[in-house]
N, C-alpha and C positions, 0 to 999 in steps of 0.2 A: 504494500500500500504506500504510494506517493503521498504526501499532504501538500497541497500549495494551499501558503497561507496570500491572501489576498489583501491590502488595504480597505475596509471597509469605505461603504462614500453614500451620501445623503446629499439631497441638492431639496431647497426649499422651497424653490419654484423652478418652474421649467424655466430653461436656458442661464439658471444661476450656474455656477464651477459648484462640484465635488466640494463635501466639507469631507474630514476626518472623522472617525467613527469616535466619540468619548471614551469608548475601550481598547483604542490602538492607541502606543504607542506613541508619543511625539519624534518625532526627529524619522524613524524608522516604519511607522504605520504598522508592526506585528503586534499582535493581538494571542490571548490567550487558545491555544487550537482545541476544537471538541474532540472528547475523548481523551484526552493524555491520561487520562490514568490510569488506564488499560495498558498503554504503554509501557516495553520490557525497560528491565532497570537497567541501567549504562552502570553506576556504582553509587553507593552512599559515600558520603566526608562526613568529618568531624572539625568544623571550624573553628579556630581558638580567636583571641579576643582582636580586635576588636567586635566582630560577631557572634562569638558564644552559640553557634546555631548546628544540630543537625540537617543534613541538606541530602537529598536524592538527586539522583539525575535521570530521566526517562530518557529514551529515543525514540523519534518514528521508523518503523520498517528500514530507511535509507540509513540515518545514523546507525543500526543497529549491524545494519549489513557493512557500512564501513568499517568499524569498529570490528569486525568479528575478519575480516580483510586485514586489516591494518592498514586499510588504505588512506593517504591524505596526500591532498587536500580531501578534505569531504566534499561528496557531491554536491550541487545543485539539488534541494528538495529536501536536507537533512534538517531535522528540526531537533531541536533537544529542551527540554522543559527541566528544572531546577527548583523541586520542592524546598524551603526552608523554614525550619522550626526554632524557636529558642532550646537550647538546650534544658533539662533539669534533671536531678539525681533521682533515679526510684525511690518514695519513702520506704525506710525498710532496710534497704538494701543501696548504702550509699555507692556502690562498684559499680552500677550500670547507670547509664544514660539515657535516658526517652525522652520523644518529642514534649515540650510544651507547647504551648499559643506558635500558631502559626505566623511565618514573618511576613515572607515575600513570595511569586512565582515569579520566575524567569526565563524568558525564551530565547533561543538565538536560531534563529532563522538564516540557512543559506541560498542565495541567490546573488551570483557574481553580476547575472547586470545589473539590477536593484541596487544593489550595493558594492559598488566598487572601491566606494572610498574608506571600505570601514574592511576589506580586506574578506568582501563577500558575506559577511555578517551580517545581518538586521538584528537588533537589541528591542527584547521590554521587561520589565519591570514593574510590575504589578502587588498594589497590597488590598487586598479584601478585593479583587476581579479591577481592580482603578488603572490606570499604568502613572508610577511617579513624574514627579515634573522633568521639564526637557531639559534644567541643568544635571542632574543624575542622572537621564539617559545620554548628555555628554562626556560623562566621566567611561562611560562600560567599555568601548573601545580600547581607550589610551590604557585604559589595566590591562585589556587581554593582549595587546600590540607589545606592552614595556613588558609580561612574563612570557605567555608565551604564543610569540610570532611561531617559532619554527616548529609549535604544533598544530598549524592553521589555529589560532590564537581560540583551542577549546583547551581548556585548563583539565576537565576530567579524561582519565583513562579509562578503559574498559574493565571492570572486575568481573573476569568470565566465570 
């Protein structure tokens, strides 16, 4: 299964331009995709501070099949969704770790003509289905660009 994520668009009157959907994305128009949750897991993290968060990472069919390739760049059409939790101790049982309050979703959408300048990436950033303001969807690049370019700038590996 391919997923193309599309820019949602709403026009108020015939012959006004395309607005932006309120649930895409600024900067990038990706939007949260139906279904991800059914999606296989790519690998969990354990983020330490400043985040404090447990985090999943899903794929669609395309990430999944790179991933299990090795292949990269990732194709056109991979999408990858980034559940994250606050962390907190099991009462009880201070040794393990489980989700609390959930934080953020995040997607990264590839499409090299969409997005050229972000190195085929589209970025969102989502809290309670929202996407954050367009100065924090400015920041998600320049991290994944300054750690890591030379993994097509996805920071999880596959945990088969």
């Amino acid at each position: 299964m391919v997923l193309s994520l599309a820019l949602a668009t709403t026009a108020s009157h015939a012959g006004d331009p395309p607005t932006a959907s309120p649930n895409a994305s600024p900067i990038f128009g990706v939007t949260v995709p139906d279904g991800y949750r059914q999606w296989q897991l790519v690998a969990p993290a354990l983020e330490g501070t400043p985040f404090n968060e447990l985090r999943a990472v899903l794929g669609n069919d395309t990430a999944i099949g790179a991933y299990r390739d090795s292949r990269l760049p990732y194709p056109d059409g991979t999408v990858l969704v980034k559940l994250a939790w606050k962390r907190e101790f099991l009462p009880g049982f201070d040794q393990a770790l489980v989700p609390g309050p959930a934080t953020t979703v995040q997607v990264m959408v590839k499409d090299s003509k969409k997005y050229p300048a972000t190195g085929g990436w589209g970025f969102g950033k989502f809290i309670e289905g929202k996407p954050v303001d367009e100065a924090e969807h400015r920041t998600c690049f320049t991290c994944h660009e300054a750690h890591v370019k030379n993994h097509d700038y996805v920071f999880t590996r596959f945990a088969p």
